[in-house]
Every structure is written in structure tokens, then in C-alpha cells.
C-alpha positions as CSV (number, residue, x, y, z in Angstrom):
1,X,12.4,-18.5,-3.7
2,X,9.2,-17.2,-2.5
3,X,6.1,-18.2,-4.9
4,X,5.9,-15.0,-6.6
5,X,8.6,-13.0,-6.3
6,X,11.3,-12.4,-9.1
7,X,12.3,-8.6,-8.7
8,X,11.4,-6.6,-5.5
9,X,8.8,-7.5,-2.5
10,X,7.3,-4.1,-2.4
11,X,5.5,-5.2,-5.3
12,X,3.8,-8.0,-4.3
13,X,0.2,-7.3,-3.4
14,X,-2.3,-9.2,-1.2
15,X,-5.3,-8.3,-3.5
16,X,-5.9,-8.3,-7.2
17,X,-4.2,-4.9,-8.4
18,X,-4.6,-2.9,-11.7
19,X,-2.1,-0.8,-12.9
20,X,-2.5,1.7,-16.2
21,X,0.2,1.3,-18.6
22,X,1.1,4.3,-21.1
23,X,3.3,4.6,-23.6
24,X,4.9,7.6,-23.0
25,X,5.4,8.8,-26.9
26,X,3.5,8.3,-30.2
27,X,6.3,9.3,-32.5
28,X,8.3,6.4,-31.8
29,X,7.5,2.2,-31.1
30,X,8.5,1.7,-28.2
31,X,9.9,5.3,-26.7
32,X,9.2,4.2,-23.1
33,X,6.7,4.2,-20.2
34,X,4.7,5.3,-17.1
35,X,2.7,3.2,-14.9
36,X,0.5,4.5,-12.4
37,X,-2.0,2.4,-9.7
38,X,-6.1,3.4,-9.2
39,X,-5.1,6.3,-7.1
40,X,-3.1,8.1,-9.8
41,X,-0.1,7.4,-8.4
42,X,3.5,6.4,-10.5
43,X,4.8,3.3,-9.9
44,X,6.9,2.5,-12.8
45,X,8.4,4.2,-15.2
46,X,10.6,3.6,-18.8
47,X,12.6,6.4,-19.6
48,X,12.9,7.1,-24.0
49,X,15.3,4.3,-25.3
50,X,15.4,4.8,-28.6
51,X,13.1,5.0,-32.3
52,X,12.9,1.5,-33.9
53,X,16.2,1.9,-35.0
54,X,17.9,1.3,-31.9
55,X,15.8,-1.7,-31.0
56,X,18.3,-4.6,-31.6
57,X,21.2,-2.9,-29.5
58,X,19.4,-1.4,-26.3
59,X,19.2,-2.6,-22.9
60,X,15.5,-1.6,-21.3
61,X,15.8,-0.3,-17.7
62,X,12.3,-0.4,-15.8
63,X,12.7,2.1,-12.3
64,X,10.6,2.9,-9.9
65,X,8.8,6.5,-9.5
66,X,11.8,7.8,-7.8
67,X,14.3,6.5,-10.6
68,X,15.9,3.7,-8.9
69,X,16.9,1.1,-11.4
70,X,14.7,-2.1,-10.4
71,X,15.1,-4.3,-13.4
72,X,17.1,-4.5,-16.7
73,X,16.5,-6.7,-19.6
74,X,18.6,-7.8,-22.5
75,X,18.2,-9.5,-25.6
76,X,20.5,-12.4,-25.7
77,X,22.7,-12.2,-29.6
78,X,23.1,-14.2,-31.0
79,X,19.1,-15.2,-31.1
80,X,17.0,-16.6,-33.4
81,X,13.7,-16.8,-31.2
82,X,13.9,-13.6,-29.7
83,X,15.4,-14.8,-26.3
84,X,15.2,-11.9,-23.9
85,X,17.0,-12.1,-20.2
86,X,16.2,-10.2,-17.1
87,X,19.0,-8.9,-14.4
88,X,18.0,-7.5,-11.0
89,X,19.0,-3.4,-11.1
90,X,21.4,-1.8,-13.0
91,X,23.5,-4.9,-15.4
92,X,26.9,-5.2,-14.6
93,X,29.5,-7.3,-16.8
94,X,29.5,-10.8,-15.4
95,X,26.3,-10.5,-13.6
96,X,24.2,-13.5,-14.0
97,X,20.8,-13.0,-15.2
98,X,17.6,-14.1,-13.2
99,X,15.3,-15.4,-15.8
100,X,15.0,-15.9,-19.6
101,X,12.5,-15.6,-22.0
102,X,12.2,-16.7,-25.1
103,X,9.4,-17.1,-28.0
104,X,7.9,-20.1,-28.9
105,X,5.5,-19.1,-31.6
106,X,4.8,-17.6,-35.1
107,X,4.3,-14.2,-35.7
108,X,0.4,-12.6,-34.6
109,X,-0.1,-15.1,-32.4
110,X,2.3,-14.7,-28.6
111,X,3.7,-17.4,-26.5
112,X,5.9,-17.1,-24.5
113,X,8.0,-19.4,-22.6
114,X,9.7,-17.7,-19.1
115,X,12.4,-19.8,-17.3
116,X,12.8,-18.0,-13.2
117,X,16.2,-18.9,-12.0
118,X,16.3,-20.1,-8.4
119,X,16.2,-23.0,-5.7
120,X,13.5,-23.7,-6.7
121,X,13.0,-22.2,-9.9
122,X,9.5,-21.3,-11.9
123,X,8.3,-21.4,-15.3
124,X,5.7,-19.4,-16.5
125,X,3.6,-19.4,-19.9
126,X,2.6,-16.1,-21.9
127,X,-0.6,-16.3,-23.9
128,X,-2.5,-14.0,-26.3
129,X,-1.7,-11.3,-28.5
130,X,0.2,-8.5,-27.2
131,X,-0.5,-6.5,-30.0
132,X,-3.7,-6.4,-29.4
133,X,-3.0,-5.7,-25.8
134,X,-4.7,-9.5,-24.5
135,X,-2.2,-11.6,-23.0
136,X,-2.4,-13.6,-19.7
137,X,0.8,-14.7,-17.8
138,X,0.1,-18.1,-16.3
139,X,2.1,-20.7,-13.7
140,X,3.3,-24.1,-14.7
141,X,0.0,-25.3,-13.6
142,X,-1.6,-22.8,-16.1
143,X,-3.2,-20.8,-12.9
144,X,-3.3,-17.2,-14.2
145,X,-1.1,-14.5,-12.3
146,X,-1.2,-11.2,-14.7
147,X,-3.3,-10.3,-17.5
148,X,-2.5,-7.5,-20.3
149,X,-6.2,-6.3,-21.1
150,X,-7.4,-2.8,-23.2
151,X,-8.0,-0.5,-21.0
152,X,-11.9,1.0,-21.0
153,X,-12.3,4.7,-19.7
154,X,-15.0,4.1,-16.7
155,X,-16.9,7.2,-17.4
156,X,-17.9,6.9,-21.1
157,X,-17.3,2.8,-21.8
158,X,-15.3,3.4,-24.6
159,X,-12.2,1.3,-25.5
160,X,-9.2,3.3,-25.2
161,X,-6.4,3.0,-27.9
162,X,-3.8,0.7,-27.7
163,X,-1.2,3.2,-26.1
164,X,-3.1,3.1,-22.8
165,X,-3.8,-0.6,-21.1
166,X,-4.2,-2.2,-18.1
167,X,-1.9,-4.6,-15.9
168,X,-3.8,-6.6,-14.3
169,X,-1.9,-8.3,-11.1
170,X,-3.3,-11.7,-9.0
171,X,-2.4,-11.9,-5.4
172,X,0.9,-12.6,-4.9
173,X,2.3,-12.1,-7.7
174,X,5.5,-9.6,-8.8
175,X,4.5,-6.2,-10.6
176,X,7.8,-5.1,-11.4
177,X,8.7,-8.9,-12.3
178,X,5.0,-8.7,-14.4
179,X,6.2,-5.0,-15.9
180,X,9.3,-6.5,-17.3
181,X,7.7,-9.3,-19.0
182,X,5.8,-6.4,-20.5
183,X,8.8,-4.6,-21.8
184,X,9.8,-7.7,-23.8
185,X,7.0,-8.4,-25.4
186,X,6.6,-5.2,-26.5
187,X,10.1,-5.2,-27.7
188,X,9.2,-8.5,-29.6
189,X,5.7,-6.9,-30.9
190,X,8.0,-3.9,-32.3
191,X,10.4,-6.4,-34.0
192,X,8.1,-7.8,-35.4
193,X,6.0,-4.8,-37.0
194,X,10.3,-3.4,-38.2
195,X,10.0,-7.2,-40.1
196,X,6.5,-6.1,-42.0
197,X,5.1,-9.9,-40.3
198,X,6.6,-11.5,-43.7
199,X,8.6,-14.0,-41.6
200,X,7.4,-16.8,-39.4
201,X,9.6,-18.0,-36.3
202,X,9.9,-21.4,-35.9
203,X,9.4,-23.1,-32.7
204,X,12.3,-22.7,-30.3
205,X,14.1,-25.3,-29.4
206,X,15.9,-26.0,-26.0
């Protein structure tokens, strides 16, 4: 496997790239998403899956800006460290899954463990807080290859809410791969504000 790529190639960048992130409702955790590069441009999107009440039983599709299904993930049940899994396109029954994910930490506080399937395979490490919109994404030799940082409106220097954020992508590294790490821990951020943060996961095991 080519260092770097999970999902597609056309997403791989030879220099340092910063998308925008939006969430594309404020009724609703979790409703969906656009993601657009420097120039403006749409480059992913999330269509509306569902209110909070439809979390546990939803498959999240992430396409590109013409619709084409690039990536679905899945929350593996039964799960008792929210263990997510990623499939290349649309699912299909029996498809195997490319990577998993599953949490390794108490509520607040995000880490992330990432298994890439493959010859060879990766492992990847997510650190931070997602709900406070800081996380980095970093190799098993703790190099950093995306970071999940608040975005800051260039004109005014004003931190912009948490809707809005930036996706911030090293050389070499997968957007749509990086995207779809986003769209679990945002499902897992959403879980855990339906739980109230009265219950603390305990460290998964193998």
C-alpha cells in the first residue's frame, strides 16, 4: 500500500493543504457536511443523515462534489468502545472493510486508535479534543499527517464557532481517508453529548 493512501489518490496532495469543514445544519448534531479547499471550491460533501436519534443505526456516506460515493463508515454492534469501520464506496453485504477505528479513552479527552488494512498495513493515533475542534492524526512513529484546528476568519482574526473548522492535510497524506476519520469522531463527540458525559469508557481492549 502506498504510504498514505487509504481511500482515493486524487486526494493526495504534494503540499500542505487546508480544507474548511462546515456542518451543513444547526438544528441537528451531526445533519451532515460540505468541505471546500482555499479557492472556494467543494470537495466533499455529507448529505443530512439523521437528528441524534438516528445516530446508533446509520451508515455515514462521504462523496465527492459531484455525489460519487467515496467512502462509507459503520459502527461495528455489538460495541462497547465505539469501534467504527470504513469500506471503500457504496457498502455492499460481505464487503470487507478497509480500516477500523476504535476509542481508547474516557470521555472529554479523544484518542483514537486506527488499524489500515493492507500488505503492509498502518496504524495511526488520534489526539486531542474533537469537541473542541483540536485533534492531530499522527503515524506509528507519532509524525503528524492531519490536524482538526478552529478555524479563524483572515479578515477580522476572530475565532469562528465550532460549526466551521479547518482540515489541515500534510503532504502525502489521504483527504478523503482524513475526512472520514472526521465523520467518526464526530459521530463519537455526538454520542457522547446524547450520554450527558455521565459515563466513562474504559480502555479498549484488543
Amino acid at each position: 500500500m502506498k504510504t498514505g493512501l487509504v481511500v482515493d489518490s486524487g486526494y493526495i496532495y504534494q503540499e500542505e493543504k487546508h480544507l474548511t469543514v462546515l456542518k451543513t445544519s444547526l438544528f441537528f448534531a451531526n445533519d451532515g457536511f460540505t468541505v471546500y479547499d482555499c479557492k472556494g471550491e467543494l470537495v466533499f460533501r455529507v448529505d443530512s443523515y439523521g437528528g441524534p436519534d438516528n445516530r446508533d443505526n446509520t451508515e455515514v456516506v462521504l462523496m465527492d462534489a459531484h455525489g460519487r460515493c467515496l467512502l462509507t463508515v459503520r459502527k461495528k454492534r455489538p460495541s462497547l468502545h465505539h469501534r467504527w469501520e470504513g469500506y471503500i464506496g457504496e457498502r455492499l453485504e460481505g464487503q470487507k472493510p478497509i480500516f477500523n477505528v476504535r476509542r481508547s479513552s474516557i470521555i472529554g479527552r479523544c484518542s483514537v486508535a486506527v488499524e489500515v488494512y493492507g500488505n503492509p498495513g498502518e496504524e495511526y493515533q488520534i489526539e486531542g479534543s474533537y469537541a473542541n475542534r483540536s485533534c492531530t492524526i499522527t503515524n506509528a512513529i507519532k509524525e503528524s499527517m492531519a490536524e482538526i484546528r478552529r478555524k479563524v476568519d483572515a479578515s477580522t482574526n476572530v475565532v469562528l464557532g465550532k460549526d466551521v473548522f479547518t482540515l489541515c492535510l500534510k503532504p502525502g497524506f489521504d483527504g478523503a481517508f482524513a475526512m472520514g476519520l472526521v465523520l467518526i469522531l464526530d459521530q463519537i463527540n455526538g454520542a457522547d453529548d446524547a450520554e450527558e458525559q455521565t459515563q466513562v469508557y474504559p480502555a479498549a481492549e484488543e
